[in-house]
Biopython code that builds the backbone (N, CA, C, O; Angstrom):
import numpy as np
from Bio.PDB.StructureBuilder import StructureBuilder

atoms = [
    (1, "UNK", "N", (0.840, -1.180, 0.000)),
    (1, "UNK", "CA", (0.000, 0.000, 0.000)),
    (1, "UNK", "C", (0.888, 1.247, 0.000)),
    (1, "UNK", "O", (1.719, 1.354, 0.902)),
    (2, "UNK", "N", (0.804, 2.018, -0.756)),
    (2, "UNK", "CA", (1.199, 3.554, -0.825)),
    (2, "UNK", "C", (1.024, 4.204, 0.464)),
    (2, "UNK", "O", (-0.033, 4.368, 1.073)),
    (3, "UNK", "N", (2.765, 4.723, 0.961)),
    (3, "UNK", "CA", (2.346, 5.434, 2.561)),
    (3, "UNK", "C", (1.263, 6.764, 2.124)),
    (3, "UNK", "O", (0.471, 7.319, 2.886)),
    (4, "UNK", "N", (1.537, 7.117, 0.450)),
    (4, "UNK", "CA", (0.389, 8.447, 0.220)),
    (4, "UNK", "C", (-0.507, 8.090, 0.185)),
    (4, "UNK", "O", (-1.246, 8.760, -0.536)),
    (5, "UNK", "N", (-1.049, 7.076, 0.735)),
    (5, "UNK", "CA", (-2.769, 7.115, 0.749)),
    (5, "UNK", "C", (-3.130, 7.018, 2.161)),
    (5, "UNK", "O", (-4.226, 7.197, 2.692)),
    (6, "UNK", "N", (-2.248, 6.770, 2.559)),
    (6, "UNK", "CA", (-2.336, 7.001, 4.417)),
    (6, "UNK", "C", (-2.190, 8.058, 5.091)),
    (6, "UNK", "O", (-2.615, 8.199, 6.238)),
    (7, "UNK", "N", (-1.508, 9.000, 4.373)),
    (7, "UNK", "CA", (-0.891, 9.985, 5.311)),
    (7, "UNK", "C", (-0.414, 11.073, 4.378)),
    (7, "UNK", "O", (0.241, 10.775, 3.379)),
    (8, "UNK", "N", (-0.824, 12.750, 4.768)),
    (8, "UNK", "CA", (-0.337, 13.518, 3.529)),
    (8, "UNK", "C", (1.106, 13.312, 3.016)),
    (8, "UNK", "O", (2.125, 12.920, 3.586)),
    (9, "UNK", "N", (0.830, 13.743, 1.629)),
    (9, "UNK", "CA", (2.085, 13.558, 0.816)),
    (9, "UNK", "C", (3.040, 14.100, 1.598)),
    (9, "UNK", "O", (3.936, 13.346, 1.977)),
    (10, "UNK", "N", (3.068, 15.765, 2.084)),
    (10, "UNK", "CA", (4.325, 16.348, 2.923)),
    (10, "UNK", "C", (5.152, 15.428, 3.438)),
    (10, "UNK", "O", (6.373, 15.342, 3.305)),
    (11, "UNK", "N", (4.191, 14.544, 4.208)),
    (11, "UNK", "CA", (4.879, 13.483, 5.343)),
    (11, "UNK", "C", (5.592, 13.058, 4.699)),
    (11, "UNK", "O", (6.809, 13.240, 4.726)),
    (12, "UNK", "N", (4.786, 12.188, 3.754)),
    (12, "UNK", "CA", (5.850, 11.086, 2.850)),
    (12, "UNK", "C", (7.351, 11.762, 2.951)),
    (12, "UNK", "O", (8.219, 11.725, 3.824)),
    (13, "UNK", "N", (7.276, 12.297, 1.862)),
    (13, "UNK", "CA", (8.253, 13.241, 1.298)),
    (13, "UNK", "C", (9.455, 13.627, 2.317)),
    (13, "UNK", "O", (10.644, 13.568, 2.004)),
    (14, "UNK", "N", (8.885, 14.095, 3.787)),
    (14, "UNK", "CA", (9.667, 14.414, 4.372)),
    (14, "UNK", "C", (10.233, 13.081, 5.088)),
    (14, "UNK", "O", (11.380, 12.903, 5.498)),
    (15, "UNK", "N", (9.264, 12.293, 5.131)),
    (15, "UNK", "CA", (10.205, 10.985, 5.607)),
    (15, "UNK", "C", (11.118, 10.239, 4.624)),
    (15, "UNK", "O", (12.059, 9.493, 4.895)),
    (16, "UNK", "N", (10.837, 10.451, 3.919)),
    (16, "UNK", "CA", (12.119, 10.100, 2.628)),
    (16, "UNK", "C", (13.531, 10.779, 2.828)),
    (16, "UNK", "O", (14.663, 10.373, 3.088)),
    (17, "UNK", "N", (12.847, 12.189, 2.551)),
    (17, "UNK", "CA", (13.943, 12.777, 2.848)),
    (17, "UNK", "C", (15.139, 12.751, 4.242)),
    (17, "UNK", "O", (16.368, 12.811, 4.201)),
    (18, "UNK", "N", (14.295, 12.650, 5.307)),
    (18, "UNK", "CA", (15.088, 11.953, 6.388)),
    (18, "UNK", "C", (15.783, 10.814, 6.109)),
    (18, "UNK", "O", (16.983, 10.810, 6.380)),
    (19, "UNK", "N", (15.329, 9.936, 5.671)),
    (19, "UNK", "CA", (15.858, 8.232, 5.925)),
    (19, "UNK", "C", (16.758, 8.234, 4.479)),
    (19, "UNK", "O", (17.653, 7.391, 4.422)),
    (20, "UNK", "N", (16.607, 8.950, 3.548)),
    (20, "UNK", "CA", (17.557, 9.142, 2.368)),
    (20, "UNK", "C", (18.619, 9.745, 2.300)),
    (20, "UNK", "O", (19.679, 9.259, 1.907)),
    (21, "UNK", "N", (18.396, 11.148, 2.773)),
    (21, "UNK", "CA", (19.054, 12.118, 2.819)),
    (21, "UNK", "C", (19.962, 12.533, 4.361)),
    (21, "UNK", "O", (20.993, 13.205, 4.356)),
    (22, "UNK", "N", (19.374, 12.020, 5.492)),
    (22, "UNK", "CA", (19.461, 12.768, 6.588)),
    (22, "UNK", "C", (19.132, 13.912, 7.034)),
    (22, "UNK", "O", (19.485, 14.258, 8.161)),
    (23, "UNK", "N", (18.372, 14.735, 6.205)),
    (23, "UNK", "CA", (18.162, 16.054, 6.317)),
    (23, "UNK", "C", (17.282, 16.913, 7.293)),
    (23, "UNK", "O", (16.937, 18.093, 7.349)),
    (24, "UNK", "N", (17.047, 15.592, 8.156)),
    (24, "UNK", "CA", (16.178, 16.396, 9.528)),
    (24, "UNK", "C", (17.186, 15.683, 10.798)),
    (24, "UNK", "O", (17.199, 14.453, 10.842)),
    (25, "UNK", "N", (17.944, 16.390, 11.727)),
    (25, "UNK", "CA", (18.057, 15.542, 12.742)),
    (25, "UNK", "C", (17.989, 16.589, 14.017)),
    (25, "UNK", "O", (18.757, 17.511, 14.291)),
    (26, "UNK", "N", (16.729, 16.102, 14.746)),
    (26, "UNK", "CA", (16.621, 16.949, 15.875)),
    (26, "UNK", "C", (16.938, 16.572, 17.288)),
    (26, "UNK", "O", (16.307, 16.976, 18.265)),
    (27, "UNK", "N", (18.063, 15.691, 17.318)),
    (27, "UNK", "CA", (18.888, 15.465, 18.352)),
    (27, "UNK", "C", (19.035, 16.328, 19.267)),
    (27, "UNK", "O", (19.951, 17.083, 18.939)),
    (28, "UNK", "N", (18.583, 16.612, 20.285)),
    (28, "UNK", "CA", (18.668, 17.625, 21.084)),
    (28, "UNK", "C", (20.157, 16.755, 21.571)),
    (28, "UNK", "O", (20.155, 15.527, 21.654)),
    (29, "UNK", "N", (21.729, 17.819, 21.949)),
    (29, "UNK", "CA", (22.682, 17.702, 22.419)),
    (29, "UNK", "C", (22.629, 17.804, 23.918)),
    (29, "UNK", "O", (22.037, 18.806, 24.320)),
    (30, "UNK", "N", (23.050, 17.102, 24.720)),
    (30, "UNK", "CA", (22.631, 17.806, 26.419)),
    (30, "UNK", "C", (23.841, 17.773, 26.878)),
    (30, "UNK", "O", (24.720, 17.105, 26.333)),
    (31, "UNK", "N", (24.052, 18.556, 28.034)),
    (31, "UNK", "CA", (25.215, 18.108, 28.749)),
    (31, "UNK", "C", (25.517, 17.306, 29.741)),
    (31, "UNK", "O", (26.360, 17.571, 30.598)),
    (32, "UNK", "N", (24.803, 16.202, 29.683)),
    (32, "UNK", "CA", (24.843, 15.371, 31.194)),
    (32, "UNK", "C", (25.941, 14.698, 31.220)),
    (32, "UNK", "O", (26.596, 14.799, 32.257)),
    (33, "UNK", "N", (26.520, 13.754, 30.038)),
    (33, "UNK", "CA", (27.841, 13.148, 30.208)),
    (33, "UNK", "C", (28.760, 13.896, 30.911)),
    (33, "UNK", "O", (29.373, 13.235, 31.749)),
    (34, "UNK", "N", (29.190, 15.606, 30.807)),
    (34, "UNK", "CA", (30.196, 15.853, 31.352)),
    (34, "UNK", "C", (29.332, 16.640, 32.540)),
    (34, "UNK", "O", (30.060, 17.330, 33.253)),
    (35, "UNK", "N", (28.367, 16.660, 32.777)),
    (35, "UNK", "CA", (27.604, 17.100, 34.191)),
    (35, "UNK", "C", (27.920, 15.525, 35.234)),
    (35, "UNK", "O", (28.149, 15.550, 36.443)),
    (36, "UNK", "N", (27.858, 14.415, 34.474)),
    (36, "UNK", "CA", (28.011, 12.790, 35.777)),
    (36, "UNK", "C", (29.147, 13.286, 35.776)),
    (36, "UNK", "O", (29.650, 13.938, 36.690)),
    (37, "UNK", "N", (29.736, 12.946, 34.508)),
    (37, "UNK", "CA", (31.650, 12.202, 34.349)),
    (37, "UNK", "C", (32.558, 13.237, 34.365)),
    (37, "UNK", "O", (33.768, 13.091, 34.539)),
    (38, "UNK", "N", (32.027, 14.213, 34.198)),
    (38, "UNK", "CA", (33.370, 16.064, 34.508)),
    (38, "UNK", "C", (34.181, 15.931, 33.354)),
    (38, "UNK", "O", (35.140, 16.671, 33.133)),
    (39, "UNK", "N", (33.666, 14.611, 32.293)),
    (39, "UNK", "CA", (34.825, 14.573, 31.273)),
    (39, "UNK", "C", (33.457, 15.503, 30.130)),
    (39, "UNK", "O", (32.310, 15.850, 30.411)),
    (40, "UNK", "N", (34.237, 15.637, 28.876)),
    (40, "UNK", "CA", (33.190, 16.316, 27.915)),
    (40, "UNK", "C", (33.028, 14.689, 26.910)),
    (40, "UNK", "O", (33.894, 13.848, 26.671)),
    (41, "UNK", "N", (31.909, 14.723, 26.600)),
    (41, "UNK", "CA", (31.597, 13.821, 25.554)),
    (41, "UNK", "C", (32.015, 13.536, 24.336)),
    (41, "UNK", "O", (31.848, 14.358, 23.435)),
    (42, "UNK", "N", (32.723, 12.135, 24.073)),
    (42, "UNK", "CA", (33.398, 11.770, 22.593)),
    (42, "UNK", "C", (31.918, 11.753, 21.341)),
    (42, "UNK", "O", (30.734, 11.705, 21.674)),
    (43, "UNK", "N", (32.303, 11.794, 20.305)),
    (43, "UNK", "CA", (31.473, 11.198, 19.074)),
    (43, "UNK", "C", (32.005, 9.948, 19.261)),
    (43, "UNK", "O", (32.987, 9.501, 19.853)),
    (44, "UNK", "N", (30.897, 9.392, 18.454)),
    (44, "UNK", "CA", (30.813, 7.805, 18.176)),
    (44, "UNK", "C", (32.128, 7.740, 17.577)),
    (44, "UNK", "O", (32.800, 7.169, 18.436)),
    (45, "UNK", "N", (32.938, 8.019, 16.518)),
    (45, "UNK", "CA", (33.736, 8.041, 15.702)),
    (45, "UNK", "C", (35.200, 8.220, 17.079)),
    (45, "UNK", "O", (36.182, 7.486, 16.965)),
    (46, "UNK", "N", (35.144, 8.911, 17.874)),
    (46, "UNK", "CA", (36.302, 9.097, 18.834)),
    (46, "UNK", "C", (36.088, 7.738, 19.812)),
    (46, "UNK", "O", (36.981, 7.365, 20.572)),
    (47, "UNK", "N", (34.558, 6.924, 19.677)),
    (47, "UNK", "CA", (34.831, 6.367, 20.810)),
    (47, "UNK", "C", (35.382, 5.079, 20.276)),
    (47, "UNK", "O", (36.065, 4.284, 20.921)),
    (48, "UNK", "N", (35.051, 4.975, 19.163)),
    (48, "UNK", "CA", (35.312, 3.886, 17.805)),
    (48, "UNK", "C", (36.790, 3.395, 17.908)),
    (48, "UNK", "O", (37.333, 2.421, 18.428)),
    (49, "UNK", "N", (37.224, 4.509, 17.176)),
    (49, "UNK", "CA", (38.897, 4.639, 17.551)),
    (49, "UNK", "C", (39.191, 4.654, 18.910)),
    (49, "UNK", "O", (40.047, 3.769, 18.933)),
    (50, "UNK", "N", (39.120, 4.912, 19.683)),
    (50, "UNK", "CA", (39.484, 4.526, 21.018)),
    (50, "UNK", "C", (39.584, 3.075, 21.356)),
    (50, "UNK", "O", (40.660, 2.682, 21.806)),
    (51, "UNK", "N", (38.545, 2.175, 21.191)),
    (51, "UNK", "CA", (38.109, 1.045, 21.192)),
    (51, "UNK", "C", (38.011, -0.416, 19.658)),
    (51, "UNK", "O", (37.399, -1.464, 19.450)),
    (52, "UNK", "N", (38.726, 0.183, 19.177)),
    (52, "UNK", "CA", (39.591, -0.042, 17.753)),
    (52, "UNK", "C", (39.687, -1.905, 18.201)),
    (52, "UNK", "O", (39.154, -2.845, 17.612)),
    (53, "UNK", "N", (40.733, -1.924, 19.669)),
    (53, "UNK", "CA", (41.652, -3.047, 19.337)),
    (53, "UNK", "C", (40.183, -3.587, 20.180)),
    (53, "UNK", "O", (40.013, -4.707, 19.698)),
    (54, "UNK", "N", (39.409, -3.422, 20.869)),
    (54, "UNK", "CA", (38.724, -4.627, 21.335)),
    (54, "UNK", "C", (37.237, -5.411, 20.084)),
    (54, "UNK", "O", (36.194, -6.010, 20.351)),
    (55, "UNK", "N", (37.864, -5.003, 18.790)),
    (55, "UNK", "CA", (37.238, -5.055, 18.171)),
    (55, "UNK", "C", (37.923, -6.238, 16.630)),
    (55, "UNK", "O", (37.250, -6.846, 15.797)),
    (56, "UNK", "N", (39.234, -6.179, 16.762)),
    (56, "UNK", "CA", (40.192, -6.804, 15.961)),
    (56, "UNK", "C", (40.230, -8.187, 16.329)),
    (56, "UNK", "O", (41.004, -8.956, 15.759)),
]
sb = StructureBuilder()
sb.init_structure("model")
sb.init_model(0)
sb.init_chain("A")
sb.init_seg("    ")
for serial, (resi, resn, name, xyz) in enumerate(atoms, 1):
    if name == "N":
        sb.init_residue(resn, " ", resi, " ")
    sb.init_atom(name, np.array(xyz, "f"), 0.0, 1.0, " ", f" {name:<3s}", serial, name[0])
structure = sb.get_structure()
C-alpha cells in the first residue's frame, strides 16, 4: 500500500527525505555526560577509535 494514501504527501516526502538524505536531525545535544563524568563527551567516531583493538 502507498504510505500516500495514508498519510499527507508532505509526510511522505519528508520521511524520505530523512531516511535518504538525513536532512532532519533533531537530536537535542545535552550536557549530562560531562555534568556525571566532569569529562566532555566523545562522538561515536572518537569512541570507535578509542576502542579499535577490542574489536580486531
Amino acid at each position: 500500500m502507498e504510505m500516500s494514501k495514508q498519510m499527507p504527501v508532505a509526510y511522505v516526502d519528508a520521511f524520505f527525505d530523512f531516511y535518504v538524505n538525513g536532512s532532519l536531525d533533531e537530536s537535542a545535544v545535552r550536557a549530562t555526560v560531562q555534568d556525571i563524568t566532569g569529562t566532555p563527551p566523545r562522538t561515536f567516531r572518537q569512541w570507535a577509535e578509542a576502542h579499535a583493538s577490542a574489536f580486531a
